[in-house]
N, C-alpha and C positions, 0 to 999 in steps of 0.2 A: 507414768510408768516408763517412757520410750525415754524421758530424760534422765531418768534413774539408771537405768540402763547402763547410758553413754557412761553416765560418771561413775559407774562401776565399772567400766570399761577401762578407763583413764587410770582410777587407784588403781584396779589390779596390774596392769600392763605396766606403770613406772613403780610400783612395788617389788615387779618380780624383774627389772631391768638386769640384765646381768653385764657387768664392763668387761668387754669381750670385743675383737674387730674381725670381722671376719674378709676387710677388703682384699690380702693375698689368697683368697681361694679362686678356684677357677671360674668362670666367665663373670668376676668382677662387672663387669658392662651391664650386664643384662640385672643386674641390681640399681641401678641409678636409674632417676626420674625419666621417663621415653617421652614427655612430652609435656607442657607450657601448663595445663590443667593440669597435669599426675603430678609434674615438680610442686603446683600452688597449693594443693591439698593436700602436700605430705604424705602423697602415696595410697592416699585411703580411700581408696575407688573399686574396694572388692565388694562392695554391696549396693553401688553407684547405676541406677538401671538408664536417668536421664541425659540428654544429649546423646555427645559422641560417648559410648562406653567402650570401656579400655577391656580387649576380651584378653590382654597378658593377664592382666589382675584376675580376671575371672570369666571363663568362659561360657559359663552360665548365664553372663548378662547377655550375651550376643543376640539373645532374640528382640532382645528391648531397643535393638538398632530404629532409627528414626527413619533410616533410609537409604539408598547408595551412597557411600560416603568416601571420597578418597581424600589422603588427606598425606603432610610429609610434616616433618619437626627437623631441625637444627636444636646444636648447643653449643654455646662457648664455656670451657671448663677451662678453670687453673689448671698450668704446670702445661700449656700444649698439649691437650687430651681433643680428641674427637668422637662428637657423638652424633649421629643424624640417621636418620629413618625415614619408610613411605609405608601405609597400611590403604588396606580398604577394606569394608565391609557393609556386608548387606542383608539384611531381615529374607529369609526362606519364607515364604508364606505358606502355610497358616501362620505355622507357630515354632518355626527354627530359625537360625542365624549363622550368618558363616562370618570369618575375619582372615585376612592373609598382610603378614608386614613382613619386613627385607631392617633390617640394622645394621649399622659397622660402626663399630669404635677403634680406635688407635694413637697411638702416640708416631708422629715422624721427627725426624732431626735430630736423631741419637747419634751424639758424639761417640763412636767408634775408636780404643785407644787400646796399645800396644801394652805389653808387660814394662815395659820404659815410658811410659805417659805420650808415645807420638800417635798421632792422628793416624789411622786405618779407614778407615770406609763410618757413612751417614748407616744408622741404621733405622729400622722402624718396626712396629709392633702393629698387627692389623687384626680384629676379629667380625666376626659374623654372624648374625641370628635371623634365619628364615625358620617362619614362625606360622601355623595354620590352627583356625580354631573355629567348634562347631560345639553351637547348644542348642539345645531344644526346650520349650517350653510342654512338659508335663503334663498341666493343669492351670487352671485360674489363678493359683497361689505360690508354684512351683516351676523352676527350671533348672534342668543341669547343660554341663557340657563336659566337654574332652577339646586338649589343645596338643600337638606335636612342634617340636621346636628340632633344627639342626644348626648346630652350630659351630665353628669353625674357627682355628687360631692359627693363626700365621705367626712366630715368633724369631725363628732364625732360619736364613738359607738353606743351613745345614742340619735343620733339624725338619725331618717330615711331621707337616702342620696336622693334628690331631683334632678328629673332630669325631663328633657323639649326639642322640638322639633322645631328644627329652621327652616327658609326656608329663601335660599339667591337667586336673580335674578341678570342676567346684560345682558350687548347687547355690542357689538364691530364692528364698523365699521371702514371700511377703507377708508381714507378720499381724500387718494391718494396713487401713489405708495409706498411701504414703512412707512407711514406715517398713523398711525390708534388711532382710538379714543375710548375708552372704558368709560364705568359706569355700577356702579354694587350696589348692595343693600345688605346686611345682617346681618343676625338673627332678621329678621322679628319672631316675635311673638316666641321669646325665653324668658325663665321666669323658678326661682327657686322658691319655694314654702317650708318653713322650716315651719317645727312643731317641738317646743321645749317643749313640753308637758313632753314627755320621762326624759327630760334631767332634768325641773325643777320644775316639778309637777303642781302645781296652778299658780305659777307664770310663766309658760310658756306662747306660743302665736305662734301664725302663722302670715307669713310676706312671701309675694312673690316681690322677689327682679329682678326686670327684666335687660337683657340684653341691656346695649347701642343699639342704631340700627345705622347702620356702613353706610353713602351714601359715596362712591368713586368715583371720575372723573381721568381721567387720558390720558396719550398721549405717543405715542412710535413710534421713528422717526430711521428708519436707514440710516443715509446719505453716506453710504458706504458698500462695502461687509463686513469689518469688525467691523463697528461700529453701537454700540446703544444706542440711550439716550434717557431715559424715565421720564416721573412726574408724578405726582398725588396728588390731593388732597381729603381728606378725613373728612368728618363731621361726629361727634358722639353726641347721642343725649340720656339724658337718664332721670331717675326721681331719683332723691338722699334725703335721711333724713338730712336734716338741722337740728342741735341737738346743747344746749345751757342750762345753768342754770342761775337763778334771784334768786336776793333776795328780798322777798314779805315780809309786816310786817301781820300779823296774832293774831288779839285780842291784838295789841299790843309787840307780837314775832316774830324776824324775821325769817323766813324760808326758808332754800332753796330751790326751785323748779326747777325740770328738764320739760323741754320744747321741744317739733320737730314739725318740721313743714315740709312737700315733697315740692319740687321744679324741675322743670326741669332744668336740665342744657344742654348746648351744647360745643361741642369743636372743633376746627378745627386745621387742621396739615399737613404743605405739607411736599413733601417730594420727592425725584430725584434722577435720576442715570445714569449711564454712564460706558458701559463695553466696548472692545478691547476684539477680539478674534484673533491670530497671526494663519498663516497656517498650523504649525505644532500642533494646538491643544490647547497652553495654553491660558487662558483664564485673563484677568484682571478684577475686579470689583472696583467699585469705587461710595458711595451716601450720600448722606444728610438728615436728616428728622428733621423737625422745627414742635416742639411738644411742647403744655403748659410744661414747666418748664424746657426747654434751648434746645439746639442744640444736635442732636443724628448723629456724622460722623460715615462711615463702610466703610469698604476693607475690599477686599477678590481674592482668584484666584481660577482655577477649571483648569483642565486637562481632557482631552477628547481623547478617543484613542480606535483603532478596535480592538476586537480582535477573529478574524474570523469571525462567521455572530454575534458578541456580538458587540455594541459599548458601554463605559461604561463610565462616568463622574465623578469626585468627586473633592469635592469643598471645600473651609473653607471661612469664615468670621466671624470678630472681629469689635463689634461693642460698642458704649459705652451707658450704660445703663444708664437715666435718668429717676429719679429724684437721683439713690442708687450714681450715678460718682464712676461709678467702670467698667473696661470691662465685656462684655459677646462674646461668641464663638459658633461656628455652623461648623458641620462636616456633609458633605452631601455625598450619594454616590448614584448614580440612572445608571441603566441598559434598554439599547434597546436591543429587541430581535424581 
């Protein structure tokens, strides 16, 4: 049955794939892999209760924390992108869990050029995600949570950096033993808001550019002490400028005219994984994610080991970056105490 499931999971999610990118919407960042496990299984950590659990995916796994956990990620991305983080979190006893992370992504080393191609000023692009997240565990069989996110764009000097206030939900059940079922929501009512006034005087303007809204399903199955294999599928849904030029004749002149029109768009993308953990600690990862604009594979491994009352894990994965087809990388290192 639970195998049946998954592969019902898999057709329907690359059946209904829609070829769509939604990488120009706003906080881009906070949609790429946050960390060496999320890059290795394709993201598919919304119904994920063991180890360290990722409360962005789902804040209903937080109770299922192991322990006090702090822990930070590093990435090396094509094109000069930065990405790196710190989180912590830790089990509420009885039956709740809290998680608090810090993120910033950016580009630095923008060649800054004139209307004439000369060199003006380095510029750089910096963002932000302070991230808090609480769930509670229900029941024997049940947990939800609630997560708030604020986040933060730095784009130009001259433009006042715009930032906004998300709020993410989910719930995780367990559908049997081993065997549990997550859905999760986020950035609900996240939105940037530019005034370009500063920047271009009259011809400026205010535009608030809102955040995709993220629904996730998902499944996590351990048919073994050592093993685990997870899916997920994930819908994004957002409102995008459709932008275009005509040419119009005018008293007889032809003119060109720029044209937009908003639309919404949606997208969808599964996505699976499959880890091996051997007794002595090491760790294998291994996932898939089937995303508008090709196939995204990742590997990865992790190491886990006591050392005294510390247990301490660190991880890597390499994953390939689509639409750029070039690798990116993920260095995790998380601590229980």
């Amino acid at each position: 049955m639970r195998a049946r499931c998954a592969f019902a999971l898999l057709y329907l999610s690359v059946a209904l794939s829609a070829r769509a990118q939604d990488g120009g919407a706003a906080g881009a960042f906070v949609r790429l892999s946050w960390g060496a496990r999320a890059l290795a299984l394709g993201d598919a950590l919304v119904a994920v209760p063991w180890g360290v659990v990722s409360g962005v995916h789902n804040p209903a796994l937080l109770p299922s924390s192991p322990g006090q956990i702090a822990g930070a990620f590093a990435a090396l991305l094509p094109l000069d992108r930065q990405l790196m983080g710190v989180f912590f979190q830790a089990p509420l006893r009885p039956s709740a869990g809290m998680m608090a992370s810090l993120v910033q992504a950016g580009v630095e080393g923008i060649d800054g050029r004139d209307g004439s191609g000369y060199h003006t000023e380095w510029l750089g692009v910096r963002e932000q995600r302070l991230y808090f997240g609480f769930g509670y565990r229900a029941g024997p069989r049940a947990a939800f949570g609630v997560g708030f996110s604020f986040s933060r764009n730095q784009l130009h000097a001259s433009i006042p950096a715009p930032s906004t206030l998300g709020v993410d939900a989910g719930l995780l059940l367990e559908a049997a033993p081993n065997w549990y079922l997550g859905v999760s929501v986020a950035d609900l009512l996240a939105r940037y808001s530019w005034d370009t006034a500063n920047l271009y005087g009259s011809e400026g303007n205010t535009l608030t550019d809102r955040f995709p809204l993220r629904l996730r399903l998902g499944s996590a199955w351990r048919p073994g002490g050592n093993w685990m294999i997870a899916t997920a599928l994930e819908a994004r849904l957002y409102r995008a400028q459709r932008q275009w030029v005509e040419f119009v004749v005018q008293e007889g002149t032809p003119v060109l005219i720029s044209r937009q029109q908003g639309e919404w768009v949606r997208t969808l993308r599964w996505s699976g994984g499959i880890e091996y953990t051997w007794p002595e600690g090491l760790i294998a990862r291994a996932g898939l994610q089937a995303e508008p604009g090709g196939w995204r594979p990742a590997a990865g491994f992790g190491l886990h080991r006591s050392l005294g009352a510390l247990w301490i894990e660190t991880a890597y994965a390499a994953g390939w970056d689509v639409p750029i087809g070039l690798l990116s990388h993920r260095i995790e290192v998380a601590v229980r105490f």
